[in-house]
C-alpha positions in Angstrom: -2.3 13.6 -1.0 0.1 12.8 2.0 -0.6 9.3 2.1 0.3 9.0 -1.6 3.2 11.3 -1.1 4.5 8.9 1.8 3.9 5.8 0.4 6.1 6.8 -2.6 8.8 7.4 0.3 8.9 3.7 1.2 11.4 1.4 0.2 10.1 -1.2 -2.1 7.4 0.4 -3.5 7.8 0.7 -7.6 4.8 3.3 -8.6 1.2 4.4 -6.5 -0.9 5.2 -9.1 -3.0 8.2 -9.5 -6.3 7.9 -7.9 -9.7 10.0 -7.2 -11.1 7.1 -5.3 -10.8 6.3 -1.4 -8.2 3.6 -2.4 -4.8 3.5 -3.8 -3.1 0.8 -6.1 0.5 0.7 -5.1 3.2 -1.6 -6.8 5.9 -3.2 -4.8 9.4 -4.5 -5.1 8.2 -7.7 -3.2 4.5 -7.0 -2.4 4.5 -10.0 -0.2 6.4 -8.5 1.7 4.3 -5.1 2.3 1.3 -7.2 3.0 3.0 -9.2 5.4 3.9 -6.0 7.4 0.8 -4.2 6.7 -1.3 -7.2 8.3 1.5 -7.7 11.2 0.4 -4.3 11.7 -3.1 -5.2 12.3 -4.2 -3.5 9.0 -5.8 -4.7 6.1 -5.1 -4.1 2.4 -6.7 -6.0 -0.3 -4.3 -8.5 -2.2 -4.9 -8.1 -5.8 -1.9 -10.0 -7.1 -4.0 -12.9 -8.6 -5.3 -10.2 -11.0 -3.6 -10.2 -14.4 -1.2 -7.2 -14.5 -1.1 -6.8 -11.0 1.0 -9.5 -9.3 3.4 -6.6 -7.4 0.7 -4.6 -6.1 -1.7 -4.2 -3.6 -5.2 -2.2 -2.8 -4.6 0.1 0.1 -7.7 2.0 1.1 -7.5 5.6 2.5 -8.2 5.3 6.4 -8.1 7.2 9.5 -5.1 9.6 9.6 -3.8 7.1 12.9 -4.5 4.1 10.5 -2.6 5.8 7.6 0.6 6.7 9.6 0.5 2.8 10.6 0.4 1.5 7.0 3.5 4.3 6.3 5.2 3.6 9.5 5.1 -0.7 9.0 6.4 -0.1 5.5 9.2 2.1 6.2 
């Protein structure tokens, strides 16, 4: 719930999507961008932009509560 909550803080992002999974789609403004910082980071989120429908978002799976004030904190 807070790593939805924050993500939907951060500039760029457009929409998280609701989720029951360990992962989150989340659609960016410039999702190059987010991955760019995520992986500057030292993070990894999948890249699902080549998928039809999805070329603004990104994967992000739920991690450690360290990893995902990282993801929030490189995006911000």
């Amino acid at each position: 719930v807070w790593l939805g909550a924050a993500l939907r803080e951060c500039a760029g992002v457009v929409q998280v999507w609701p989720s029951e999974a360990n992962f989150m789609l989340v659609e960016f403004d410039d999702a190059a961008a987010a991955f760019a910082k995520a992986c500057a980071a030292g993070l990894l989120v999948r890249d699902v932009r080549a998928q039809s429908g999805l070329e603004r978002a990104l994967r992000i799976t739920v991690g450690t509560p360290e990893q995902n004030r990282r993801l929030v904190g490189a995006l911000r």
